[in-house]
N, C-alpha and C positions, 0 to 999 in steps of 0.2 A: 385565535383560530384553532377549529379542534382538528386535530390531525387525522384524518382515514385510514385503517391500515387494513392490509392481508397478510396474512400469513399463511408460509407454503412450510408445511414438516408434518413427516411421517408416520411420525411419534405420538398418538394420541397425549400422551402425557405431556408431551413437553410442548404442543400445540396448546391444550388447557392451560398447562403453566406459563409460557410465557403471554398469554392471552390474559390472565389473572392477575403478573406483574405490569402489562402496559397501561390494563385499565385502573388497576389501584392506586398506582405508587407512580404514575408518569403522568404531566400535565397535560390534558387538553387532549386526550387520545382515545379515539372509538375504534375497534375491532371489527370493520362490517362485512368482513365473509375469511372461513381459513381453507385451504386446500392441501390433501394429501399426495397428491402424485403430481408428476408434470404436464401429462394433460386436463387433468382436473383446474391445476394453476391457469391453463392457458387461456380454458372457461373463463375462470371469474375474472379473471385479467381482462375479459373483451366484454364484459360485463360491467365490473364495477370499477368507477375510478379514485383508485387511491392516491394519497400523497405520497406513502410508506408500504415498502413490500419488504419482510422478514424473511429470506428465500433462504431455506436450509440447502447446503452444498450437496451433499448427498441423500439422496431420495432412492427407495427401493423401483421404482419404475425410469432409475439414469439421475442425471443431476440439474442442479438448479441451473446450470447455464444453459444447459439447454432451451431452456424456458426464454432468454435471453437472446440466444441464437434466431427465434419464432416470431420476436419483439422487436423490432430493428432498433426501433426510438419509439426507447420509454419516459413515458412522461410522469413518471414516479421514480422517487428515492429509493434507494436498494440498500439496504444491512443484511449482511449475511451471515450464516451460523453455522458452525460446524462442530465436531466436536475432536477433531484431526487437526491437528497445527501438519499440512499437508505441503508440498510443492503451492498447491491451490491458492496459497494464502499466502506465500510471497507475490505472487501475482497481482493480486488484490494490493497488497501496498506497495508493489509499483506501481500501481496507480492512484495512489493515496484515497482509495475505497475503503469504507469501514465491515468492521466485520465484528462476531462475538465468538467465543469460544464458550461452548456448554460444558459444564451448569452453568449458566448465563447471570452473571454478578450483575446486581442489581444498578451499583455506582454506573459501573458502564454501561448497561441497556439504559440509563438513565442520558448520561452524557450523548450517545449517540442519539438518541430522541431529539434531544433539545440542537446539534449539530443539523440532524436533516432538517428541524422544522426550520433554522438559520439559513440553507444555503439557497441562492437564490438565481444564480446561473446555469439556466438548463443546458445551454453549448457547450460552457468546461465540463459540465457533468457527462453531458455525451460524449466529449472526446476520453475521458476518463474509461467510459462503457469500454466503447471504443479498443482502447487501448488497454483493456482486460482482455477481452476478446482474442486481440490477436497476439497476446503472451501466451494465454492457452494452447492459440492455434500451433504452437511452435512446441516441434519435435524435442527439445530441446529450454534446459533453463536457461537459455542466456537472452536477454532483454535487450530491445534497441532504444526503450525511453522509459522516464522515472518522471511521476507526478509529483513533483515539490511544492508544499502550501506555504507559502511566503507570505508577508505581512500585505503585498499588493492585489492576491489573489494564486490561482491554480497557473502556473507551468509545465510543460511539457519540455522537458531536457533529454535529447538526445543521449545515452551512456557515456558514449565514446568520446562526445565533448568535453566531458567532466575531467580536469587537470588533476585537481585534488580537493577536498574536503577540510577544514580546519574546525577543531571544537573553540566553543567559545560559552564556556556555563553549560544551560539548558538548550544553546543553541549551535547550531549548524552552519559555519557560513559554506559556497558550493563555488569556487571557481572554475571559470571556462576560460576553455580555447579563448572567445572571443574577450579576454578578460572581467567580462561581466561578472558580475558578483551578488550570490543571491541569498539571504539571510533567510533560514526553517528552524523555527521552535521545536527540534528534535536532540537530542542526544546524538554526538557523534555514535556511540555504539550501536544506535539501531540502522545507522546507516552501515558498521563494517558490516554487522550482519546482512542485511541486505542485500550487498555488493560482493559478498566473500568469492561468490562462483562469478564473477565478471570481470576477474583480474584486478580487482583491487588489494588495498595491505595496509593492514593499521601497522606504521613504523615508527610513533611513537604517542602518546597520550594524546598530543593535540593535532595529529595527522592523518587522513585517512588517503592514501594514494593512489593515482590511476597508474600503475607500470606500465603501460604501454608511452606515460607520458614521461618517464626517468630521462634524462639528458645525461646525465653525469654521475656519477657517485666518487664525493673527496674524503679523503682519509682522515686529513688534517684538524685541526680543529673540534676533536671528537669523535668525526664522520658525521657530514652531511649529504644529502643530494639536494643535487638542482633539477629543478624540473623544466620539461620545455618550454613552459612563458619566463624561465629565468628565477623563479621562487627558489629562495634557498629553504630546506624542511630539512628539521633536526632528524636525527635516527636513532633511538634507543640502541644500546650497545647490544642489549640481549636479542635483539632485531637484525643485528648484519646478517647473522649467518642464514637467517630465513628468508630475507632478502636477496642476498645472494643466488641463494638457490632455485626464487620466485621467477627472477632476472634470465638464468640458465634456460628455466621452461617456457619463454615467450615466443 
């Protein structure tokens, strides 16, 4: 199936370019209209129906959410491109939405491609929108939910639910409150990052913790803490005293 796309950027150049790299080098992909501002987008968008929209974050007439905001339910794939690793883009992978960072590497506008023409659940996909939408809307970076891609499909997890985080290799497992347990093909580290401003604490290589959920901290034994479902989590030594002080400021 050949894939339709749009593209929304400002940048005559980087419009042609990336238009140049989707038609060459990416399978099964037709280009059939681009747009330079946000109402110009709004046009083709109620015009032509893509599977694929390239919607650059910042546009010289406001930004591409806007565009979004106009669109309640889109019935097309969103990749978006910026070239600001901004607030904006934590957002976006709280809701496990893809994005590219210009100059736009080829490997990834490749991977992404072949990701949107895979996914096949337009409801997660809108609660995803969704759930971009109203991290923006918020005065404020602190998040009330995180889209986790698990082997079963897209999740929506509450923050606050989250006990703690354990690495495991390449992978993530996520425990809750309700002791469920949920396995993401991610690197613990892109989760501290993540989480850094929402009271979390990497407190030792294979930990990542919610402190609001600490029960106890023991001395003995190296120093461990216990967390509220009762998990014992090791503590790097070089980690008490930042812990400590983490603890102070809840």
């Amino acid at each position: 199936m050949t894939l339709k796309v749009v593209i929304v950027e400002d940048e005559k150049h980087s419009r042609e370019t990336l238009k140049t790299l989707l038609e060459e080098f990416c399978r099964d992909v037709k280009v059939i209209a681009m747009a330079s501002s946000v109402n110009e987008a709004i046009k083709v968008l109620s015009v032509f129906s893509p599977d694929v929209v390239f919607l650059d974050i910042e546009l010289q007439s406001g930004v591409g959410f806007d565009i979004l905001e106009q669109i309640k339910e889109p019935s097309f794939e969103i990749i978006f491109t910026t070239a600001f690793e901004k607030y904006a883009i934590k957002a976006i992978k709280f809701s496990s939405l893809d994005y590219l960072l210009k100059p736009i590497d080829l490997d990834e506008l490749q991977q992404a491609v072949e990701k949107a023409r895979n996914r096949m659940d337009t409801n997660v996909y809108r609660q995803q929108i969704d759930n971009l939408m109203q991290s923006l809307s918020r005065e404020s970076n602190k998040q009330e939910k995180i889209c986790l891609a698990t082997t079963a499909g897209m999740e929506f997890i509450a923050i606050e639910d989250i006990v703690l985080c354990k690495a495991g290799g390449s992978y993530t497992s996520f425990i809750l409150k309700d002791k469920k347990k949920l396995l993401v093909s991610k690197h613990l580290k892109e989760y501290e990052n993540l989480l850094a401003d929402q009271q979390f604490m990497r407190v030792h290589n294979s930990y990542l913790i919610n402190l609001k959920e600490v029960k106890k901290y023991i001395k003995s034994d190296g120093g461990y803490i216990i967390m509220s479902n009762d998990m014992h989590v090791n503590l790097s030594p070089r980690k008490k005293d930042d812990l400590m002080e983490a603890m102070k400021r809840l």
